[in-house]
N, C-alpha and C positions, 0 to 999 in steps of 0.2 A: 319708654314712651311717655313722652308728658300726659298730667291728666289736666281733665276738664274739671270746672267745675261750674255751675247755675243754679238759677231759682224756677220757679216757676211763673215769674213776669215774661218768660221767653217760650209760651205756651207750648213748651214740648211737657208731654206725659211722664206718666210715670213708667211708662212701658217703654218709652224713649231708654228713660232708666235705667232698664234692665235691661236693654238688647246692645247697650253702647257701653253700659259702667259709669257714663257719667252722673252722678250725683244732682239731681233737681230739688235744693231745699226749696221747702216751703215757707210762704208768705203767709199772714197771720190775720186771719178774720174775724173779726168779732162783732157777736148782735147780743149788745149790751153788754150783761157778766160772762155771757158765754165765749169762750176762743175756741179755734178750730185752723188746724192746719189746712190749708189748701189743699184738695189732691189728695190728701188721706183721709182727715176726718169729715170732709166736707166735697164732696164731688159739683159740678155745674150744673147738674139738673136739681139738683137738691138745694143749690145755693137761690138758681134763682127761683124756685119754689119756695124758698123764703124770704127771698126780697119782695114777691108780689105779694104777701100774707101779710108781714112783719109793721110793728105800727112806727118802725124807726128804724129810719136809713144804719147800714150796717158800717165798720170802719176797719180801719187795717191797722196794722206796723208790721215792719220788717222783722225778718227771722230773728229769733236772738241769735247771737254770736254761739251759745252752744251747741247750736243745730252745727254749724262748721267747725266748731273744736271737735267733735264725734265725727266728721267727715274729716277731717284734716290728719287727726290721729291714727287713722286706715292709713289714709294715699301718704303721707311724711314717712313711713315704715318700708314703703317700696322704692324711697330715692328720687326720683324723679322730680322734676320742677311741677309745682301746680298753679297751672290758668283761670281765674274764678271771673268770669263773663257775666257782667249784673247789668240792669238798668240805671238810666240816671239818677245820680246824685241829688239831682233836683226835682224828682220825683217818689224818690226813695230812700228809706235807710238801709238798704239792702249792702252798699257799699263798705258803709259807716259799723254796718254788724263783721261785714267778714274781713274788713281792715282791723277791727280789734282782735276777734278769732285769731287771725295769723300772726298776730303779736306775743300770743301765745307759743311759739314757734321760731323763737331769734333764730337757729342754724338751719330754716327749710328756706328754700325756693319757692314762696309763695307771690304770685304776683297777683293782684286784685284790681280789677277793669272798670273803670264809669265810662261805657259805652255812649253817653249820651243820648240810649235809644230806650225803648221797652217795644215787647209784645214781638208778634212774629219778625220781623227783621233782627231783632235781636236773637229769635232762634236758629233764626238762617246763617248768623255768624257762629253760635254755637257748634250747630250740627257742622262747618267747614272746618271749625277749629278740632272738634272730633278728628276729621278727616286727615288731614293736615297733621296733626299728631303721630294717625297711623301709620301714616305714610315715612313717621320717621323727622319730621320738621322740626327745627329747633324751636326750643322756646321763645327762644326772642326774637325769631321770626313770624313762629304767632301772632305774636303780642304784635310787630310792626303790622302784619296783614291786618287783622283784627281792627287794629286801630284806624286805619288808613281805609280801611271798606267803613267805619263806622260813618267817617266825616263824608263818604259819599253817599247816605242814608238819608232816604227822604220819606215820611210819613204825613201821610193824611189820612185824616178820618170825618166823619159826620156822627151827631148822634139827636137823640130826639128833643132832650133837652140840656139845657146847660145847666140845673138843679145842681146835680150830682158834684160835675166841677167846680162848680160854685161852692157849697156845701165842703167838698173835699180840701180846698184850697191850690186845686190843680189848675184854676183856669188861666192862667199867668197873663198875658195882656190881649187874653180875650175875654178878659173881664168887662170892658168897654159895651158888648155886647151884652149886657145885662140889662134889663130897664124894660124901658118901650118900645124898643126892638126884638121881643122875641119869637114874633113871627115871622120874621125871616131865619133863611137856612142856612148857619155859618158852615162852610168848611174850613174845619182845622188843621194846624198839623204840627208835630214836633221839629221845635228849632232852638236848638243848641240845650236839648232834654228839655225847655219848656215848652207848654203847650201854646200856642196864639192862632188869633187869625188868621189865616189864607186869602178866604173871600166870601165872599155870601152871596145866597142866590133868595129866590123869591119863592121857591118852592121844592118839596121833595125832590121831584121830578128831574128837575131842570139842576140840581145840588149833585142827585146821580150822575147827569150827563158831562156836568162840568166836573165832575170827580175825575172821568174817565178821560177826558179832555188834555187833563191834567197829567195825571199818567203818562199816555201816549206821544205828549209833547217832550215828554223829558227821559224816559225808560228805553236804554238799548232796544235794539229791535235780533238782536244774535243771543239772544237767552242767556245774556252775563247778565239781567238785571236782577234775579232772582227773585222777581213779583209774587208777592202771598196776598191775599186775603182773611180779611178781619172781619169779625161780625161780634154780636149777642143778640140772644134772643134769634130772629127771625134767619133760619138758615137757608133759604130760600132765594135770599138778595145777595148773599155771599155766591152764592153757589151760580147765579145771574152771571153775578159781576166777572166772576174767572171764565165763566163759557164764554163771555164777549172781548175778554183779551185774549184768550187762550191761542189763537192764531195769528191775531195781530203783533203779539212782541215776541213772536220765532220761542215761546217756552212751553214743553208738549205738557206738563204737567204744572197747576199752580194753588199751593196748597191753600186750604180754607181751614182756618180755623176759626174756632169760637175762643172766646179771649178770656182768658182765667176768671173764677172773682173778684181778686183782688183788682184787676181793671173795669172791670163792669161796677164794681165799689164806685170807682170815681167815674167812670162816663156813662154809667144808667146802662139801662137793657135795651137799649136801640143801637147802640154803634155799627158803624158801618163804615170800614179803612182798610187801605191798601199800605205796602212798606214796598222798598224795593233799592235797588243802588244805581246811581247813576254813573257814566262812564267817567 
């Protein structure tokens, strides 16, 4: 059976972990001299109870590459080709750690993925490529599926302020929107793994309704679109926003999640975003 391999930019748990086998390295937080693995030494309610406290914004990098030579040295022992599903490249050096990792490895079957994506859409290819495995799937049918659902991957999000991206260097050419414009409501989204513009609205309000707008315009209506919800901070508007598609795009179930540290790192404790694939 081919194995998986991920981080934790594709907010599956640690309990994901354990009930599947696949491997979720962690991404690397730091508030100041301190580091802290995501997910182990650092849980979400603990993280952002340190960001509201802490008198300076916190930072990231990518796993070291040893985090996956310790993974790699397990699953290479069992034969099998392994699939390592990360976020962008241009978002991350998550790619760039377990592209050296596997270098470590001249005679394994290591393949390593820049999705293009992060955050729950990126888990929803994970969790299929799980599946897909089990079921017996070739490797390199993975990898074509994988691929070809990532480039039909469409994300948007909102957040409260653009500080964070700004600050993190993720805002990519929605940097435009910095200045004298910050009271209006951009909705963003990822394109081609960088973050930009979508559109902007005039308020909270009316930024929700065109979110949903947006969605609906574009998302399967037969429950191939595999719609998640994203949040931080406020679980409440997440938990809104799936009751009010929940019937609308034919998917009985649509998972909410709260978005790692490490993405609340760079888009603050307000986000609020949807992932999903188009036909």
């Amino acid at each position: 059976m081919v194995k998986i391999v991920t981080d934790t930019t594709a907010c599956l748990d640690q309990e994901f972990a354990k009930q599947t086998g696949v491997p979720v390295i962690p991404q690397v937080i730091n508030f100041g001299s301190e580091s802290y693995y995501e997910g182990i030494d650092l849980d979400i309610e603990a993280f952002m109870q340190r960001l509201k406290t802490s008198s300076e914004l916190p930072k990231t990098a990518a796993p070291p590459p040893e985090l996956f030579i310790e993974e790699f040295k397990r699953l290479v022992s069992l034969g099998e080709p392994i699939i390592c599903i990360h976020p962008s490249a241009e978002v991350s050096g998550t790619v760039r750690s377990a592209t050296i990792a596997a270098m470590e490895f001249p005679d394994a079957d290591i393949r390593v993925l820049d999705t293009r994506l992060i955050a729950s859409p990126l888990g929803t290819l994970v969790q299929l490529a799980h599946q897909w495995a089990k079921s017996g799937v070739s490797a390199d049918e993975i990898v074509a599926r994988v691929m070809e659902m990532s480039r039909r991957c469409r994300v948007y999000f909102m957040v409260d302020t653009l500080e964070y991206l700004a600050r993190g260097g993720r805002i990519g050419n929605a940097a435009a929107l910095l200045g004298g414009v910050l009271q209006i409501k951009p909705i963003l989204r990822l394109n081609d793994g960088k973050v930009d513009q979508y559109e902007r609205e005039r308020t909270h309000k009316r930024a929700v309704a065109r979110l949903k707008e947006i969605v609906l315009e574009q998302i399967p209506r037969d429950g191939t679109g595999y719609l998640t919800v994203m949040y931080s901070g406020d679980k409440s508007q997440g938990l809104a926003l799936a009751s009010d598609f929940r019937e609308l795009v034919g998917q009985a179930e649509i998972p909410v999640v709260h978005v790692p540290p490490a993405i609340v790192t760079h888009g603050g404790p307000g986000i609020l975003g949807v992932g999903f694939f188009v036909k």
